[in-house]
TORMI-548254 format. One record per atom (N, C-alpha, C): residue number from 1; residue in one letter; x, y, z. Coordinates in nm, 3 decimals, decimal comma, m for minus. Layout:
N
  num  residu        x        y        z
  NUM       A        X        Y        Z
...
//
This chain:
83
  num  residu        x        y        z
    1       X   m0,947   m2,460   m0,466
    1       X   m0,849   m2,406   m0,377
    1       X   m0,726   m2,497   m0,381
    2       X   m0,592   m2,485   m0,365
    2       X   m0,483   m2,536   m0,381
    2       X   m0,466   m2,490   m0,215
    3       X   m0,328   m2,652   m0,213
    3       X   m0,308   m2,665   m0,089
    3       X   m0,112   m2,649   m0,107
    4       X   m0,071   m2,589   m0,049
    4       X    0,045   m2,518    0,019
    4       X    0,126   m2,558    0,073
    5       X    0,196   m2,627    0,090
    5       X    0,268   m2,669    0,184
    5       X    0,433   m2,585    0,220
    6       X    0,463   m2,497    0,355
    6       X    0,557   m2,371    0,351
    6       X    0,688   m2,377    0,468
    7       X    0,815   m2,331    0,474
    7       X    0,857   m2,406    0,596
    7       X    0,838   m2,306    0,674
    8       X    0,850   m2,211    0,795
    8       X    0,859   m2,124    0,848
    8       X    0,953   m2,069    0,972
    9       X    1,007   m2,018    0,998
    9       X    1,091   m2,018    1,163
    9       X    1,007   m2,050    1,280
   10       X    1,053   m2,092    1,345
   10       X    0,973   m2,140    1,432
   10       X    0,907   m2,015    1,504
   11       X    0,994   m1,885    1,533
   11       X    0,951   m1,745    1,588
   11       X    0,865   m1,680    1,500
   12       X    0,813   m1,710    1,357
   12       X    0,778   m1,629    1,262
   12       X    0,602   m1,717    1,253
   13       X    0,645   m1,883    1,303
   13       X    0,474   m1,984    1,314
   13       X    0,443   m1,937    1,450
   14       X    0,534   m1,897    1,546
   14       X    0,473   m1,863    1,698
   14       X    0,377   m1,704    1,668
   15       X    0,440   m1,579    1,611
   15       X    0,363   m1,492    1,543
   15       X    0,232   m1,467    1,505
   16       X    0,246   m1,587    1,382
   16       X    0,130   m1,603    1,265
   16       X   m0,003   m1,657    1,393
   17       X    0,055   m1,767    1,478
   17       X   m0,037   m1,806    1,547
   17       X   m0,116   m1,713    1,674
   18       X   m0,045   m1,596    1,684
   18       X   m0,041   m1,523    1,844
   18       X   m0,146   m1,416    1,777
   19       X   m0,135   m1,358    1,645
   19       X   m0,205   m1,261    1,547
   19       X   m0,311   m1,347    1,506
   20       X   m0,287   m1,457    1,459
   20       X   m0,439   m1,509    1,377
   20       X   m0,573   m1,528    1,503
   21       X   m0,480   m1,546    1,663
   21       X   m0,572   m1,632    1,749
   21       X   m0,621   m1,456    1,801
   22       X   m0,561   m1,382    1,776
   22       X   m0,611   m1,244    1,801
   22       X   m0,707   m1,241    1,747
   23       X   m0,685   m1,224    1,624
   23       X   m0,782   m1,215    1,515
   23       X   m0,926   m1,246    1,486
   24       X   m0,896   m1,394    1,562
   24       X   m1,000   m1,504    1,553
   24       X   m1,006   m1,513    1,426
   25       X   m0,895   m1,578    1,335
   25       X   m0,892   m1,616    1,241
   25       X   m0,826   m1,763    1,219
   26       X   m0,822   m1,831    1,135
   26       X   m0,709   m1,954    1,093
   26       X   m0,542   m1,893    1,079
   27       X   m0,454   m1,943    1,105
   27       X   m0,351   m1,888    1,058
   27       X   m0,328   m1,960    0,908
   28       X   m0,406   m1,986    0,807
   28       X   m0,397   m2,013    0,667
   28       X   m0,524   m1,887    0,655
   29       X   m0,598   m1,874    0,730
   29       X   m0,673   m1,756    0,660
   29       X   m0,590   m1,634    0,719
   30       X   m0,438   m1,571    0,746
   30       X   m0,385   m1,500    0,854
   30       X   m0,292   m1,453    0,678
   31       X   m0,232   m1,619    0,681
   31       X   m0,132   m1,616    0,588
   31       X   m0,155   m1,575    0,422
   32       X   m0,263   m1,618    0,406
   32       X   m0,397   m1,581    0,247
   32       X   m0,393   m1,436    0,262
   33       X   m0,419   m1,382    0,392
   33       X   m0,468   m1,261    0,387
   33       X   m0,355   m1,155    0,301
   34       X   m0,224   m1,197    0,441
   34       X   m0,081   m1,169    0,419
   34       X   m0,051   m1,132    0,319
   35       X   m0,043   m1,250    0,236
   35       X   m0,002   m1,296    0,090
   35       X   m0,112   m1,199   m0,031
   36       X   m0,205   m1,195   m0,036
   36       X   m0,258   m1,129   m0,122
   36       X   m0,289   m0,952   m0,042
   37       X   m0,257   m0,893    0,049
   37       X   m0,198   m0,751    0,068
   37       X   m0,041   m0,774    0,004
   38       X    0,030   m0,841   m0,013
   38       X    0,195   m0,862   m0,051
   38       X    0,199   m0,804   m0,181
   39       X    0,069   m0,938   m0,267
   39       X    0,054   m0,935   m0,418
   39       X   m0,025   m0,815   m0,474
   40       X   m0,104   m0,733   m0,379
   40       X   m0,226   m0,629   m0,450
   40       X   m0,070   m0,512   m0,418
   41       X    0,033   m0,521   m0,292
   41       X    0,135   m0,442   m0,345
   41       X    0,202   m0,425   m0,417
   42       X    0,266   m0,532   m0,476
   42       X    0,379   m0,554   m0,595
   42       X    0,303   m0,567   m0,733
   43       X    0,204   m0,585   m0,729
   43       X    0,113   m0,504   m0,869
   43       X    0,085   m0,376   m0,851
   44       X    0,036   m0,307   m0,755
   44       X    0,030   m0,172   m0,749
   44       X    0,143   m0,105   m0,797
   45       X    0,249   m0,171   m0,730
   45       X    0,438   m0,104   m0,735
   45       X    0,435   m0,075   m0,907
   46       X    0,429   m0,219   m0,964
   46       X    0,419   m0,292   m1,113
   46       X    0,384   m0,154   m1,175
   47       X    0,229   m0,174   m1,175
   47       X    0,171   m0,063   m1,235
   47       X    0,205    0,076   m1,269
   48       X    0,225    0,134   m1,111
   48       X    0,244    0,270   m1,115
   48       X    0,411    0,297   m1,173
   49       X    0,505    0,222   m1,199
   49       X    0,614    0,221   m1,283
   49       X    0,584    0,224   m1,365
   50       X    0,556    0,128   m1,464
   50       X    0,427    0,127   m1,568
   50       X    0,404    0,232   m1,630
   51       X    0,305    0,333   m1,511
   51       X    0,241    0,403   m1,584
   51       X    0,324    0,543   m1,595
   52       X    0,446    0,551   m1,479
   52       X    0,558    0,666   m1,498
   52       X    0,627    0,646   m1,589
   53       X    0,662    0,522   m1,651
   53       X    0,778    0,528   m1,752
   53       X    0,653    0,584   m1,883
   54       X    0,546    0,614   m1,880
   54       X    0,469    0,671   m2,048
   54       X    0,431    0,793   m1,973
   55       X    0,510    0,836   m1,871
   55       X    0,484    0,963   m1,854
   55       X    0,579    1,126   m1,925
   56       X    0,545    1,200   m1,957
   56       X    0,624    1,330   m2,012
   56       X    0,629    1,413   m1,930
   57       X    0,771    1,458   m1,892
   57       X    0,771    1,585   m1,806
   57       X    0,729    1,728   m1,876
   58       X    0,739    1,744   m1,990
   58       X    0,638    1,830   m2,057
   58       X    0,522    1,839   m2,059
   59       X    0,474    1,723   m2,041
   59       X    0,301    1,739   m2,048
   59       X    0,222    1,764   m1,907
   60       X    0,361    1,703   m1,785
   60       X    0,306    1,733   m1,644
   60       X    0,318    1,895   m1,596
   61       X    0,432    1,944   m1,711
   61       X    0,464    2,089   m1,636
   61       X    0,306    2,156   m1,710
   62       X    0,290    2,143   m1,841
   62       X    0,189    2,168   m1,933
   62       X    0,031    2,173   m1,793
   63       X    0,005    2,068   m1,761
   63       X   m0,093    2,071   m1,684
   63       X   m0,050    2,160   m1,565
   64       X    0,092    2,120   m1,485
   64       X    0,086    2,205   m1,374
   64       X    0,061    2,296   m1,429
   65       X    0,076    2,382   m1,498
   65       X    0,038    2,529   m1,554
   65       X   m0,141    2,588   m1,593
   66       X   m0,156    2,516   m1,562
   66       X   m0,305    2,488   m1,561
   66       X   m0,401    2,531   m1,419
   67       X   m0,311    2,472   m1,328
   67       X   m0,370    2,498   m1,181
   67       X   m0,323    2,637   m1,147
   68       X   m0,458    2,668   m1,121
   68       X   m0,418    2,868   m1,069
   68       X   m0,367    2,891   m0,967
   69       X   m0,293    3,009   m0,973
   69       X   m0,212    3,048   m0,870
   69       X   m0,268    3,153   m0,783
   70       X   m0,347    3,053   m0,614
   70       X   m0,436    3,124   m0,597
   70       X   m0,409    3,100   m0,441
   71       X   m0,435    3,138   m0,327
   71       X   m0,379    3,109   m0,196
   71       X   m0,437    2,974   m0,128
   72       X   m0,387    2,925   m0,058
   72       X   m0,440    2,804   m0,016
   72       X   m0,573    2,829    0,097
   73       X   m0,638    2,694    0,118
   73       X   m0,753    2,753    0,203
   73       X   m0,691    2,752    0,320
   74       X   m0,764    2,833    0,426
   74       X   m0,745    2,853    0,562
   74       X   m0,718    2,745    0,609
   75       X   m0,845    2,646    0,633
   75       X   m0,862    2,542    0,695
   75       X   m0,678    2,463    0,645
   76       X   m0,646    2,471    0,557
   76       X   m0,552    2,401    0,536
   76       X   m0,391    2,415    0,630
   77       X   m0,398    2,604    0,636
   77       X   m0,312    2,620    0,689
   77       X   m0,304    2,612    0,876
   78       X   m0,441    2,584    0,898
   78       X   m0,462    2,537    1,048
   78       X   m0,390    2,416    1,065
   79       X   m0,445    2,326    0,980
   79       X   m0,408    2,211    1,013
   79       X   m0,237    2,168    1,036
   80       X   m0,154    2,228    0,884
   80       X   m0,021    2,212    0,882
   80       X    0,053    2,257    1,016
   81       X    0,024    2,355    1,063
   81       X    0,082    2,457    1,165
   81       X    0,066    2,373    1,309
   82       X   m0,006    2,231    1,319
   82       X   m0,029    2,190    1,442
   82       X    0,102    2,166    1,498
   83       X    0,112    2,152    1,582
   83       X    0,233    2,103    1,668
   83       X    0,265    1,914    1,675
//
């Protein structure tokens, strides 16, 4: 494990501490947590660019054309219609 050393605002360490003691966590296990939801985002982001730029709008219309043209289920249109 590597050790860290970070500066912080003083309103942003009052936070980390008010959430971690919620938590019943460490605020280094608050900030770990933080930090790797940050990083599993900006690889996700990474990726899915990634994987749109080897995408073809021909080959997506190709498949949409594929899915039948058929009415949606009931249950579906209950749900949309809620208030």
């Amino acid at each position: 494990m590597s050790a860290l050393s970070i500066r912080l605002p003083e309103s942003l360490h009052k936070n980390a501490k008010a959430f971690a003691a919620a938590e019943g966590i460490s605020v280094n296990q608050l900030i770990s947590t933080a930090l790797a939801e940050k990083l599993s985002a900006l690889a996700t982001e990474q990726y899915l660019e990634q994987r749109a730029a080897r995408g073809r709008r021909a080959a997506f219309l190709a498949a949409l054309e594929q899915v039948p043209d058929a009415p949606g289920d009931p249950q579906d249109r209950k749900l949309s219609s809620a208030p």
